[in-house]
C-alpha positions in Angstrom: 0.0 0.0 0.0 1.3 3.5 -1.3 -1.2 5.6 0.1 -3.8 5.6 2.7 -6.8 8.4 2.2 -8.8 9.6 4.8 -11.7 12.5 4.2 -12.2 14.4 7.0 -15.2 16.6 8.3 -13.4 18.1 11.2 -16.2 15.9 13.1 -14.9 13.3 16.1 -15.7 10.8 14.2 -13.4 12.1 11.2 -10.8 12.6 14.0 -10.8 9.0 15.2 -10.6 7.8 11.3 -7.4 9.8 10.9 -5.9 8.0 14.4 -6.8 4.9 12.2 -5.3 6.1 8.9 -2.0 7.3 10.6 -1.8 3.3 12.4 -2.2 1.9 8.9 0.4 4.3 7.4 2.7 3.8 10.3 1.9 -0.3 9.7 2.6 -0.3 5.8 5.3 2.5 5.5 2.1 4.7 3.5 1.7 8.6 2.4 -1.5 9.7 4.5 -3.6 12.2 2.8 -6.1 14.0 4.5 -8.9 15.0 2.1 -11.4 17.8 2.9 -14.6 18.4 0.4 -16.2 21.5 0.0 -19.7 22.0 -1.7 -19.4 24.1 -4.9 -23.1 24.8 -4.6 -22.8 28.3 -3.3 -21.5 31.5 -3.9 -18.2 32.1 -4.6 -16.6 34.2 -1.3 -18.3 31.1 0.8 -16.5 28.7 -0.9 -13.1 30.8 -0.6 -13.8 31.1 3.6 -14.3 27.5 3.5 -11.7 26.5 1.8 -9.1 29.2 3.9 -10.8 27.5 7.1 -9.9 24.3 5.9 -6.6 25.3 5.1 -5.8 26.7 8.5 -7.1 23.7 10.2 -5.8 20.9 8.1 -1.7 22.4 7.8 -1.2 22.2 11.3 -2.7 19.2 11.5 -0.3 17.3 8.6 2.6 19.3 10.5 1.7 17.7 13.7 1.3 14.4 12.3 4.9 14.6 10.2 6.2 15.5 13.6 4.6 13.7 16.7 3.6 10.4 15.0 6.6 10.5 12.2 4.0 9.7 9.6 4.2 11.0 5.9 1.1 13.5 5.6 -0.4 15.7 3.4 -4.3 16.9 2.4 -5.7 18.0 -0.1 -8.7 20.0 -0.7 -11.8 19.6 -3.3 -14.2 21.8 -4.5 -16.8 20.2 -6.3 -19.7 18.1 -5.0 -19.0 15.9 -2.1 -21.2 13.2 -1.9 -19.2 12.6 -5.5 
């Protein structure tokens, strides 16, 4: 396994799926990427304050994980429709 993928809500359930994700990399030597969706059904400056909000929460996380766990992290974030 290359990569492990895990989307992420910022829920505690996304939380405890990222815990899991950074296990399997640790386990198989894996990139994790943490994958944030945002809905592209609304107007334009909401979808830029998501996706800054996103931003700010998901780059400290990856730079935690690199750090404390040692994993190999990165995310990525999607505009388009979610549920797709």
């Amino acid at each position: 396994m290359r990569t492990v993928v895990v989307a992420t809500d910022f829920s505690t359930r996304s939380d405890r799926a990222i815990r899991r994700g950074v296990l399997i990399s640790k386990v198989s030597g894996a990139e994790l990427v943490l994958v944030h969706a945002i809905d592209d059904d609304q107007p334009q400056r909401l979808i830029d304050a998501a996706h800054l909000e996103a931003k700010l929460e998901l780059a400290p996380q990856v730079s935690t994980l690199r750090t404390l766990d040692g994993v190999n992290a990165s995310y990525r974030i999607c505009i388009g429709d979610p549920f797709s």
